[in-house]
PASEBA-1860 file (N, C-alpha, C; in nm, 3 decimals):
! residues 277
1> XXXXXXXX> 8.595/9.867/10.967/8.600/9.788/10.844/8.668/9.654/10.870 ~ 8.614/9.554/10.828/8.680/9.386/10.841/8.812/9.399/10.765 ~ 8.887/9.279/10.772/9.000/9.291/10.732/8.972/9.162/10.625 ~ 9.018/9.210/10.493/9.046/9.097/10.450/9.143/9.052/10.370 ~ 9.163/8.876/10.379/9.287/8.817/10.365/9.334/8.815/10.224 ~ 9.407/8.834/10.188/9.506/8.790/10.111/9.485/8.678/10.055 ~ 9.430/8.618/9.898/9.409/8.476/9.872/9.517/8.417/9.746 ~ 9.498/8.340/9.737/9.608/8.234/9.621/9.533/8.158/9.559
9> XXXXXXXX> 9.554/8.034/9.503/9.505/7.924/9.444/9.490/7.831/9.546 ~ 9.397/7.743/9.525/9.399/7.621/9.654/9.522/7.490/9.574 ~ 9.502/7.499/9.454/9.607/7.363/9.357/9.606/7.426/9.255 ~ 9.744/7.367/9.193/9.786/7.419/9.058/9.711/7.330/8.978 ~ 9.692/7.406/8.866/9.632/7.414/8.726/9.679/7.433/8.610 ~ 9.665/7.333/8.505/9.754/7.367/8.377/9.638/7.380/8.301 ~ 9.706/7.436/8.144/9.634/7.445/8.023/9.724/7.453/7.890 ~ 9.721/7.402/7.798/9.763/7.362/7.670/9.687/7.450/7.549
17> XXXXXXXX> 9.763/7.543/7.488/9.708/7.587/7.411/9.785/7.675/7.248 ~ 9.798/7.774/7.174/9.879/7.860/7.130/9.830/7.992/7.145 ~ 9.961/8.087/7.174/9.911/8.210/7.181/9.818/8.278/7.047 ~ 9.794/8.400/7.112/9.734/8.461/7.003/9.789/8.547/6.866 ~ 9.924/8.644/6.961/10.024/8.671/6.814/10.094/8.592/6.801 ~ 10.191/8.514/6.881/10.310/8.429/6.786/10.227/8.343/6.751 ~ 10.129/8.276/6.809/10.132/8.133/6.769/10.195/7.996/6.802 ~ 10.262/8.045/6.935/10.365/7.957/6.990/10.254/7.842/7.040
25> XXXXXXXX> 10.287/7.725/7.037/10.234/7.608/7.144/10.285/7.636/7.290 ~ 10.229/7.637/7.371/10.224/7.707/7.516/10.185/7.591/7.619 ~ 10.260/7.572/7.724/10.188/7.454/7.826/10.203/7.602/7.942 ~ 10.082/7.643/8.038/10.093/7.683/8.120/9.987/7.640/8.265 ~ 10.113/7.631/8.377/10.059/7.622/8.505/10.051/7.729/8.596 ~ 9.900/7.702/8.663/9.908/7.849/8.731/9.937/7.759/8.906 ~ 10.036/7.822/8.968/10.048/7.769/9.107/10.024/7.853/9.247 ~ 9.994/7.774/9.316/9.970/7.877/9.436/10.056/7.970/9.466
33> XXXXXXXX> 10.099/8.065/9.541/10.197/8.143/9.589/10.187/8.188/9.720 ~ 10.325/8.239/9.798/10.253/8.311/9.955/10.229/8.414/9.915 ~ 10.165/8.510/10.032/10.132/8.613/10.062/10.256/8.729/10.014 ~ 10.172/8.814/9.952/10.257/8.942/9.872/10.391/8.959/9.753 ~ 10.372/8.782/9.711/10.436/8.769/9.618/10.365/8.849/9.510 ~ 10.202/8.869/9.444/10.172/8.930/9.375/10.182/8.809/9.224 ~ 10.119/8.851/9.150/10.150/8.745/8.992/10.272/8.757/8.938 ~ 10.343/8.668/8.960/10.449/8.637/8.900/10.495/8.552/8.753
41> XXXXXXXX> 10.499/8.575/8.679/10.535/8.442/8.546/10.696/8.402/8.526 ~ 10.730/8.265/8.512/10.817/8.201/8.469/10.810/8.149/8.392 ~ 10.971/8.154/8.296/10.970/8.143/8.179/11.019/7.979/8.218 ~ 11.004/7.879/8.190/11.053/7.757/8.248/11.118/7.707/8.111 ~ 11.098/7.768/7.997/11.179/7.757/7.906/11.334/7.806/7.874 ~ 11.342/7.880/7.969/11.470/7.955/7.941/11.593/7.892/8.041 ~ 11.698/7.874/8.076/11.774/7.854/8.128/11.763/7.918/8.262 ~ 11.771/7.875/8.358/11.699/7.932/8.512/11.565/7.933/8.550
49> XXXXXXXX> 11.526/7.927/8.458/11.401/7.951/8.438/11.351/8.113/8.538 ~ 11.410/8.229/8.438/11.400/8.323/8.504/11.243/8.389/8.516 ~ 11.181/8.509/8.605/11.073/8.553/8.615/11.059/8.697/8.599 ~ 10.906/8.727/8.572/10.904/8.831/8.590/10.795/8.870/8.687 ~ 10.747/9.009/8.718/10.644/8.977/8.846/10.535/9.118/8.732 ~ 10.414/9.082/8.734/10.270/9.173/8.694/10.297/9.302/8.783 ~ 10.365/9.355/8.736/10.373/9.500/8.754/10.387/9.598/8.664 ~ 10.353/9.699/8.707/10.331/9.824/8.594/10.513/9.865/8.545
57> XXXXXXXX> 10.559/9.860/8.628/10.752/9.915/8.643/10.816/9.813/8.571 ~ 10.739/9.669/8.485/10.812/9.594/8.431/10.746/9.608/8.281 ~ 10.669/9.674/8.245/10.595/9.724/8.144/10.685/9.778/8.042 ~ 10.707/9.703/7.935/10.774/9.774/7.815/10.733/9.799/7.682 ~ 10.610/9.741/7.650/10.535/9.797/7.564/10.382/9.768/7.565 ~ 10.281/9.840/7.494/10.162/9.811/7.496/10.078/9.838/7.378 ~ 10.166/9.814/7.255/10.145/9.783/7.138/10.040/9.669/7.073 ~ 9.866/9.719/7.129/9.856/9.558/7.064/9.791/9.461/7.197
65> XXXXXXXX> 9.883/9.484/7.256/9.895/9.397/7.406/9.994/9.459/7.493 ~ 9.989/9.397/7.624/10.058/9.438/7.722/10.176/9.332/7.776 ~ 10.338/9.407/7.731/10.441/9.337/7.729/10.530/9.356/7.837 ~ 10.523/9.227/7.956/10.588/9.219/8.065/10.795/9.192/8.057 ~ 10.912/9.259/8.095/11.028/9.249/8.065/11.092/9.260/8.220 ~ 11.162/9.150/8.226/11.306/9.172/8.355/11.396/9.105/8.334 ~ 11.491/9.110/8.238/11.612/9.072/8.187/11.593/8.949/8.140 ~ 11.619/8.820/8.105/11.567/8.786/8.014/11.461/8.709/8.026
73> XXXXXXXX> 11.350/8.711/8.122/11.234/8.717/8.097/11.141/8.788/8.050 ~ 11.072/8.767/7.934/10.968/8.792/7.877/10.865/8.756/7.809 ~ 10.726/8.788/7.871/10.557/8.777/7.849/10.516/8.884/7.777 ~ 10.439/8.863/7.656/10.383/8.934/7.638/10.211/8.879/7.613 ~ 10.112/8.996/7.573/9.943/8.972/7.591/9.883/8.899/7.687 ~ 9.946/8.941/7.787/9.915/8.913/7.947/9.786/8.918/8.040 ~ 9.721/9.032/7.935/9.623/9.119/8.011/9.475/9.063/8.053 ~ 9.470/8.968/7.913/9.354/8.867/7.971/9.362/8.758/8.094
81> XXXXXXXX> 9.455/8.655/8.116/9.499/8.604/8.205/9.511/8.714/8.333 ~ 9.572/8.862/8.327/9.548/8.904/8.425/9.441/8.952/8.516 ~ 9.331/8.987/8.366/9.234/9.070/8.415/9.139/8.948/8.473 ~ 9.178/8.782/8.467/9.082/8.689/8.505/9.094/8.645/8.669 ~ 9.265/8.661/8.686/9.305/8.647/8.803/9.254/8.810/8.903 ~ 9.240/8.937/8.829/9.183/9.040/8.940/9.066/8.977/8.936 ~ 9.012/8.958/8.868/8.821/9.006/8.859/8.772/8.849/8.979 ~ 8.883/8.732/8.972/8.843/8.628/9.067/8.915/8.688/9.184
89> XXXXXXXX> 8.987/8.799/9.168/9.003/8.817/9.334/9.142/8.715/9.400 ~ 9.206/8.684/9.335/9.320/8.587/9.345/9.448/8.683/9.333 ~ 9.523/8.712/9.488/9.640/8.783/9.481/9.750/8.756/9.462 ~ 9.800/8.625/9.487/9.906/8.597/9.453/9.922/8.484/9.373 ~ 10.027/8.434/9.247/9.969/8.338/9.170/10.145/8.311/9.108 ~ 10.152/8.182/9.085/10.332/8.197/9.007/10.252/8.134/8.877 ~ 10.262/8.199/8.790/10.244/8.163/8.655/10.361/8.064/8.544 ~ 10.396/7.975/8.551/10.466/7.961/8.450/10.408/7.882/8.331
97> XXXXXXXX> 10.501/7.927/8.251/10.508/7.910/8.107/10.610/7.852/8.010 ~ 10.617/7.782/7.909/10.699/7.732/7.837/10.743/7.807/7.680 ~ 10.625/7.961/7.690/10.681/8.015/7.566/10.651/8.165/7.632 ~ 10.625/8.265/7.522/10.698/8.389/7.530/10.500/8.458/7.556 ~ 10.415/8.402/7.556/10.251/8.422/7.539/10.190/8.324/7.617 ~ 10.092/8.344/7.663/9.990/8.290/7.751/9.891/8.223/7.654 ~ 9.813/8.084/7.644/9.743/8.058/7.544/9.653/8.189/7.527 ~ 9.595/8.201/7.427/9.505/8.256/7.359/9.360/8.255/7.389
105> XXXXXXXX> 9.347/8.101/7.400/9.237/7.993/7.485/9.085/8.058/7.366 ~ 8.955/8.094/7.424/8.886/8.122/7.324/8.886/8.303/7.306 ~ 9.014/8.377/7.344/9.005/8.532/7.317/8.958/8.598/7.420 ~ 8.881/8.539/7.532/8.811/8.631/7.605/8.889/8.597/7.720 ~ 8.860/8.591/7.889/8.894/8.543/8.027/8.854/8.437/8.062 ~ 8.754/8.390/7.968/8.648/8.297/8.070/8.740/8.151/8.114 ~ 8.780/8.109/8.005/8.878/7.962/8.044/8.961/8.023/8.142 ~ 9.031/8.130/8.137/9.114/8.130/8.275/9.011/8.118/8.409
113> XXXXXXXX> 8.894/8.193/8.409/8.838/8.187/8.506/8.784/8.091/8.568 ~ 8.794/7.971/8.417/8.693/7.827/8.455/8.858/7.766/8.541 ~ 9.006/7.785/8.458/9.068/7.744/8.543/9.084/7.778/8.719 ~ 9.093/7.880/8.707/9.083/7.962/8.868/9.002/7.899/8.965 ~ 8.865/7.905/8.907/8.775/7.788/8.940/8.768/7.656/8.979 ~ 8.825/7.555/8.888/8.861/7.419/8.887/8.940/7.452/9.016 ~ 9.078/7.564/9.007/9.182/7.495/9.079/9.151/7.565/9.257 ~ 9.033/7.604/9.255/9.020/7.662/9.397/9.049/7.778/9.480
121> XXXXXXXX> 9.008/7.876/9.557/9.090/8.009/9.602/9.081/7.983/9.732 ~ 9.206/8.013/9.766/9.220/7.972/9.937/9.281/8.091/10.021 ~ 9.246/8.202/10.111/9.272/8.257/10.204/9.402/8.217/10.266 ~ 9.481/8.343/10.256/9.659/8.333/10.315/9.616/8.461/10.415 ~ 9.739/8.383/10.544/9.727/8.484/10.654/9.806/8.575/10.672 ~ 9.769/8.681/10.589/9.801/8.794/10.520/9.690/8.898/10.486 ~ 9.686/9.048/10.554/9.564/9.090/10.489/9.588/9.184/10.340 ~ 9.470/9.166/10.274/9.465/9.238/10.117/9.490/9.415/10.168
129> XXXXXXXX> 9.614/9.480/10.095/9.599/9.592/10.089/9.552/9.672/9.999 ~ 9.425/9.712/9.965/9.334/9.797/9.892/9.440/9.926/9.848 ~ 9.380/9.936/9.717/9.484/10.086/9.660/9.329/10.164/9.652 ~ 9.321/10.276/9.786/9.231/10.377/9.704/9.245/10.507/9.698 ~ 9.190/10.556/9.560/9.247/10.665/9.511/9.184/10.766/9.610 ~ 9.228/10.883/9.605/9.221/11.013/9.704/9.170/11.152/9.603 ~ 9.233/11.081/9.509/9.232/11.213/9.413/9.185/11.193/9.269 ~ 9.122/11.304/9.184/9.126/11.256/9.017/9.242/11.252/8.932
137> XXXXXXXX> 9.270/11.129/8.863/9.330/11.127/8.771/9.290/11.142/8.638 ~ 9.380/11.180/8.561/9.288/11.203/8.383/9.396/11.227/8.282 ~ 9.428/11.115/8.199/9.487/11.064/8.078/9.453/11.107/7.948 ~ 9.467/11.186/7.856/9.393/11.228/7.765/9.463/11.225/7.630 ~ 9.416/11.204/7.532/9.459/11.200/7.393/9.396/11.214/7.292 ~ 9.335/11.285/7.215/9.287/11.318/7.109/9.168/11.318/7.181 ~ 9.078/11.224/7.121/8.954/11.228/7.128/8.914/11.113/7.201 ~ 9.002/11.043/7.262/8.996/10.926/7.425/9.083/10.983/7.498
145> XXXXXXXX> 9.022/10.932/7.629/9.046/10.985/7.766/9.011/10.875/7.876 ~ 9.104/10.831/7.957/9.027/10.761/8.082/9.071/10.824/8.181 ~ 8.975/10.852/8.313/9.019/10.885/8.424/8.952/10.821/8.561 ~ 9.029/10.832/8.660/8.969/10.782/8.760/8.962/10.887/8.911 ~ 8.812/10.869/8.976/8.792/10.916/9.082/8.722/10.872/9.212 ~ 8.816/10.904/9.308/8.754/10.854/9.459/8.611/10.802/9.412 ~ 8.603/10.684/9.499/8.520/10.619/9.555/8.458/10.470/9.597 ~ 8.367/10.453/9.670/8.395/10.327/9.733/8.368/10.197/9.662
153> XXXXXXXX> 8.458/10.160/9.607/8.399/10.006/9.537/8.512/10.055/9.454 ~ 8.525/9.940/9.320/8.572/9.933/9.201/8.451/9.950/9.075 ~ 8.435/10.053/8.978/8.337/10.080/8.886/8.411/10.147/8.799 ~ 8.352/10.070/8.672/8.366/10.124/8.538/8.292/10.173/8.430 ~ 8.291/10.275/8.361/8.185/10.360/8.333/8.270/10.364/8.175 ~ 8.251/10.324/8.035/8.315/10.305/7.949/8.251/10.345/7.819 ~ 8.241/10.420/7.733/8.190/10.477/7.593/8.315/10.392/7.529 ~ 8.272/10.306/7.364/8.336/10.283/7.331/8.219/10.333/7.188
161> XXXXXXXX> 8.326/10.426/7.076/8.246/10.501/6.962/8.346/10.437/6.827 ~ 8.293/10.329/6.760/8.355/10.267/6.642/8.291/10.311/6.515 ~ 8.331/10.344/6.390/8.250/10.461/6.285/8.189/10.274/6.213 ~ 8.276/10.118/6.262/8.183/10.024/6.191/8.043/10.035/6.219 ~ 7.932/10.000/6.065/7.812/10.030/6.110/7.742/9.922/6.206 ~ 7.837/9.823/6.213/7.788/9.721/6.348/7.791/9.749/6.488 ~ 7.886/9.867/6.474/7.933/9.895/6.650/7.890/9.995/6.670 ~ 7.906/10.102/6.616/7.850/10.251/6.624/7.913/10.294/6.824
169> XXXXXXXX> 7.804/10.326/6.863/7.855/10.344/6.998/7.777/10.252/7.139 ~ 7.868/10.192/7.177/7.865/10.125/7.306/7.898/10.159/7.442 ~ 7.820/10.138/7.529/7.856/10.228/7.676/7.795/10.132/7.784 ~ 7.875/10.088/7.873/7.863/10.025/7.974/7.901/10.086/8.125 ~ 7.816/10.074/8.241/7.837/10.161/8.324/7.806/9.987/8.473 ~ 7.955/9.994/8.511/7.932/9.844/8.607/8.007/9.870/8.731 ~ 7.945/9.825/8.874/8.072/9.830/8.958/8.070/9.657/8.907 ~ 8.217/9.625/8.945/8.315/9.517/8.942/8.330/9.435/9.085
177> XXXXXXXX> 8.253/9.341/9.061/8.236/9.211/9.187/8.325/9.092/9.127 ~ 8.351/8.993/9.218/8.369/8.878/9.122/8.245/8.815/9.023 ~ 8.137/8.847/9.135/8.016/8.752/9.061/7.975/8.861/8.935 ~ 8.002/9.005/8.898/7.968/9.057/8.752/8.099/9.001/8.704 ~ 8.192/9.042/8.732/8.319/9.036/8.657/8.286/8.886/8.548 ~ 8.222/8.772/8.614/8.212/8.639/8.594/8.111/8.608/8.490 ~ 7.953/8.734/8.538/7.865/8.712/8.474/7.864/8.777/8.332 ~ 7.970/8.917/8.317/7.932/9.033/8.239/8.037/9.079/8.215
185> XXXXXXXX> 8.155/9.014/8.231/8.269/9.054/8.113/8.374/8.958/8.093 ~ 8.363/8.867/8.178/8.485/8.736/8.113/8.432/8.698/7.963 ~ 8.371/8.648/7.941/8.332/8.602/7.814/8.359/8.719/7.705 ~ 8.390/8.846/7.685/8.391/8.926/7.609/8.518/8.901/7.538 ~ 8.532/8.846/7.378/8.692/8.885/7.327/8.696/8.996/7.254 ~ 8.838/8.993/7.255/8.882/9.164/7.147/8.776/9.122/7.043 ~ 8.844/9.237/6.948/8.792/9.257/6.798/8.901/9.286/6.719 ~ 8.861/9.236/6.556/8.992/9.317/6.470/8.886/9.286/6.307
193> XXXXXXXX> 8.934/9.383/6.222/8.914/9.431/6.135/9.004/9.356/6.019 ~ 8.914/9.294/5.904/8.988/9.276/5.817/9.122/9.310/5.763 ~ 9.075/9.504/5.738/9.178/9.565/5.678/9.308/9.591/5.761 ~ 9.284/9.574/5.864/9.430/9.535/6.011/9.499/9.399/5.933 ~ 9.398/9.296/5.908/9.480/9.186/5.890/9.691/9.180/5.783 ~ 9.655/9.241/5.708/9.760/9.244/5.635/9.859/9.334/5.724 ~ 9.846/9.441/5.785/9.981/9.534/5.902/9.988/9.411/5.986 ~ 9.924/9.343/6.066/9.938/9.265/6.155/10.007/9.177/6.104
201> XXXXXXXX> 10.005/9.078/6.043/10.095/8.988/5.969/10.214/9.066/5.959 ~ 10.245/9.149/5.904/10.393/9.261/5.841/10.433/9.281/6.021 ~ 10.400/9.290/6.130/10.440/9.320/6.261/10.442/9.189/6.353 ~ 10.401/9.089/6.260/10.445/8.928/6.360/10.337/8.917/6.423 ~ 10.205/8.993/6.424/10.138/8.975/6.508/9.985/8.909/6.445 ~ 9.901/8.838/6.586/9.787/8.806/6.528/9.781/8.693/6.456 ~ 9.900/8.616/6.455/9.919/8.489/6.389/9.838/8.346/6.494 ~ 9.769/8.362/6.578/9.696/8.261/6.647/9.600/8.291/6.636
209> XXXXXXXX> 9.513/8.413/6.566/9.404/8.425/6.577/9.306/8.374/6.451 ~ 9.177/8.335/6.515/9.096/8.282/6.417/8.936/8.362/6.425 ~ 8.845/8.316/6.351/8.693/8.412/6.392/8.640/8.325/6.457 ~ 8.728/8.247/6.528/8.610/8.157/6.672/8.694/8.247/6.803 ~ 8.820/8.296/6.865/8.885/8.352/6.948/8.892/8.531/6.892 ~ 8.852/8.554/6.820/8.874/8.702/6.781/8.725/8.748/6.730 ~ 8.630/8.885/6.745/8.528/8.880/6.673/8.603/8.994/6.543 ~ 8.579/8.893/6.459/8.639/8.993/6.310/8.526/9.050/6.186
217> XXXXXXXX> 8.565/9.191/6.191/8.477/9.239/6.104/8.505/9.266/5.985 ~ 8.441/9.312/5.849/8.494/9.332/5.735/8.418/9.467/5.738 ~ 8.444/9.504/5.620/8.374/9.665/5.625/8.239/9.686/5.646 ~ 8.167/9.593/5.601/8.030/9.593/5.616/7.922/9.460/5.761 ~ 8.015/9.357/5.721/7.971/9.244/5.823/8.049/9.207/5.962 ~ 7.975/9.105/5.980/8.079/9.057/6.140/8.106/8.893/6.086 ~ 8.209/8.865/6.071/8.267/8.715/6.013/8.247/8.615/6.129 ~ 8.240/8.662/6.229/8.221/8.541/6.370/8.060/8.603/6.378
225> XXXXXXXX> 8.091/8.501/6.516/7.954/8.529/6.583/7.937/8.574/6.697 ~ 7.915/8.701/6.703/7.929/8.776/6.876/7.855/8.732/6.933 ~ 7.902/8.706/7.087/7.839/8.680/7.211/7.722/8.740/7.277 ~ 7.727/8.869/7.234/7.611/8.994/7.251/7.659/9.084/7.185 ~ 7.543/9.187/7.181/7.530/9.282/7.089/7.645/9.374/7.136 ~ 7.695/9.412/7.268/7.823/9.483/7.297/7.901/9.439/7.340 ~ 7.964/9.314/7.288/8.104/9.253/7.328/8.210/9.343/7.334 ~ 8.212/9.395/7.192/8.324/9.518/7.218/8.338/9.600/7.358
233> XXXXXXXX> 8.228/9.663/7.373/8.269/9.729/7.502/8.284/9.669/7.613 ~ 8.223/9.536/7.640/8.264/9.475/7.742/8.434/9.422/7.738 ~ 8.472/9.402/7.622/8.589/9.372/7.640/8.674/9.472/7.636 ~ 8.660/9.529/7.637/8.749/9.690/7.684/8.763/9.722/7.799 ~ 8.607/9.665/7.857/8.653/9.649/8.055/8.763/9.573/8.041 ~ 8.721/9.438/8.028/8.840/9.339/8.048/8.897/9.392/8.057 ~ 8.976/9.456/7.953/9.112/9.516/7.954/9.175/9.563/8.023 ~ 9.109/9.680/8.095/9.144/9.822/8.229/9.116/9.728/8.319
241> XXXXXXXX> 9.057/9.625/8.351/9.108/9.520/8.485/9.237/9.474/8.477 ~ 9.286/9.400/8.375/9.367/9.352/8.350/9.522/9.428/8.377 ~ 9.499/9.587/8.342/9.547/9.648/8.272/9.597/9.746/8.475 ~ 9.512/9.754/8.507/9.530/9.802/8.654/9.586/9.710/8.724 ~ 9.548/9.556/8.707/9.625/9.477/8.844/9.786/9.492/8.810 ~ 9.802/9.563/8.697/9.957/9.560/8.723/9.983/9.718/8.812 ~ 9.955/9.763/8.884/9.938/9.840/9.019/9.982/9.713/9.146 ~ 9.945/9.613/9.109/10.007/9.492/9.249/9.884/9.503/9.348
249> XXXXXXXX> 9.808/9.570/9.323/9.714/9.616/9.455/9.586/9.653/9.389 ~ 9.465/9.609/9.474/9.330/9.558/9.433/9.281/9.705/9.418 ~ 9.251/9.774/9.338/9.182/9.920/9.323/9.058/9.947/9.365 ~ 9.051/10.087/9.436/8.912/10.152/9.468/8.927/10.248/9.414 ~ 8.802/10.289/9.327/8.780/10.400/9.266/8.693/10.367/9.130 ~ 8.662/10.488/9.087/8.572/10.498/8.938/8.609/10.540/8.850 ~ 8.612/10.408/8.710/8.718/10.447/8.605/8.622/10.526/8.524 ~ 8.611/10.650/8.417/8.562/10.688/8.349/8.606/10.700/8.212
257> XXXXXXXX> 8.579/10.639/8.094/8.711/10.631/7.984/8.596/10.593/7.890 ~ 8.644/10.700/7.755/8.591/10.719/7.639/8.741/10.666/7.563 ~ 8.679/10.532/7.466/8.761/10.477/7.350/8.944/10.485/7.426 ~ 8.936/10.421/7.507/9.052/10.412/7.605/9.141/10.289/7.506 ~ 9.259/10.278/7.561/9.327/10.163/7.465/9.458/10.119/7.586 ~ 9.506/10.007/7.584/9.597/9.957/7.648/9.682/10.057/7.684 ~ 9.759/10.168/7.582/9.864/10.271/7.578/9.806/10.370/7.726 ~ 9.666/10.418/7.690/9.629/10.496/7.798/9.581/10.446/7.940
265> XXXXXXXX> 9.562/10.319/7.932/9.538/10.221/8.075/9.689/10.271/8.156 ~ 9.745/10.218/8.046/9.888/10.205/8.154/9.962/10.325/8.198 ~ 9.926/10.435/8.089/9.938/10.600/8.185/9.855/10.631/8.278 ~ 9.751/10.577/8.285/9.669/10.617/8.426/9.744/10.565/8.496 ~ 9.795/10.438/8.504/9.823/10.325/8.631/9.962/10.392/8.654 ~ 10.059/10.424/8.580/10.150/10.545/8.657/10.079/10.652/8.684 ~ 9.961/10.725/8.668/9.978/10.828/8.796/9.887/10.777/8.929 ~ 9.865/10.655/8.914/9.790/10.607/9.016/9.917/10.557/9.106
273> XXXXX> 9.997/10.518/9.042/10.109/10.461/9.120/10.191/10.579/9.187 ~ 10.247/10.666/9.096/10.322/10.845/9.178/10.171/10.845/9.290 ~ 10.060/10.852/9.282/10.003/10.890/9.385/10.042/10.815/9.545 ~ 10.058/10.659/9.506/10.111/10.612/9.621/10.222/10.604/9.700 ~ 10.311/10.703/9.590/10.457/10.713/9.680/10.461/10.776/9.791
END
């Protein structure tokens, strides 16, 4: 088997935007990094401008989104920005930031990816260490479940079953290249539901979102305009990309997950992680 290297950014890249729950105005640069630093974010707002690093062990909640903590740094709704930097294949990256959220940008990956893009990927002489699984894992809760099992590549195999009569049930079955990742799920954003709107407000959250960055439904219609007929489930991949690179290490194996949610991503990715001790 070839060996391969370890990559970064070729030049840093900024973007100007507001997050999606606070709403904060956000300036963020993404910069190159060496070898096995892994994604890192800085808070360049804070005094030191302290960091934290995209790992699963810095994970403190996943309420919603996925909330990065190491004393007093903290990111939260990370997961898109992350899942743009796995799916381009970019290992090491220093992220900083001037607020507590990553822009919002249009809801989906794709602007991160157009940034990634713009700013170039350049090979560090360092080789990529592949995480592959050996064994099945399987996460389960009511009536969702994701699990993952040996085998060669990265593939995701995803049922997503919504009782709206717009969504009904969606199922996507992909291995994960950069060039699908690029073609067939960056562009996918979340979704949210009218009747969410009022809890979300009462929890601080969801205050950047609009029906051009969010696809929002009401009980009967769709208030935006979806990208395709199964955005939803494509953006649920997003997610479990996003949602795995906090493992630090590029995954092999086949995810299998019915109506999966951030909460159960990140219990797989601890027992994917006990597997590597």
């Amino acid at each position: 088997m070839s060996i391969v290297a370890q990559t970064t950014l070729a030049h840093d890249v900024s973007y100007n935007g507001i997050g999606l729950h606070a709403a904060n105005e956000v300036h963020m640069v993404l910069r190159p990094a060496p070898a096995d630093t892994g994604i890192v974010f800085i808070r360049t707002d804070l005094p030191g401008r302290p960091s934290v690093q995209a790992h699963l062990t810095n994970v403190t909640n996943t309420m919603r989104a996925t909330t990065l903590e190491n004393g007093e740094a903290k990111v939260f709704t990370v997961e898109h920005l992350l899942s743009a930097l796995s799916g381009m294949e970019v290992d090491n990256c220093f992220v900083e930031m001037d607020s507590v959220e990553p822009p919002v940008a249009d809801g989906s990956s794709l602007t991160f990816v157009k940034l990634i893009e713009e700013a170039g990927i350049r090979d560090l002489d360092a080789p990529r260490r592949l995480l592959a699984v050996q064994k099945q894992h399987l996460v389960q809760e009511d009536d969702k479940f994701i699990a993952i099992v040996p085998y060669d590549g990265f593939r995701i195999t995803f049922t997503s079953i919504n009782p709206h009569p717009m969504l009904g049930v969606q199922f996507l079955d992909t291995t994960i290249t950069k060039e699908s990742y690029v073609r067939d799920i960056s562009f996918a954003r979340t979704i949210a539901f009218t009747e969410e709107l009022e809890m979300l407000k009462k929890l601080g959250l969801g205050k950047g979102g609009t029906i051009e960055n969010v696809v929002v439904y009401d009980k009967t219609s769709c208030l935006s305009v979806p990208r395709c007929d199964d955005e939803l489930v494509r953006h649920k991949v997003l997610d479990i990309i996003g949602d795995l690179s906090l493992l630090g290490r590029p995954v092999r194996g086949h995810i299998i997950a019915v109506k999966s949610s951030h909460k159960l991503n990140n219990l797989l990715t601890h027992k994917i992680f006990e597997e590597m001790q």
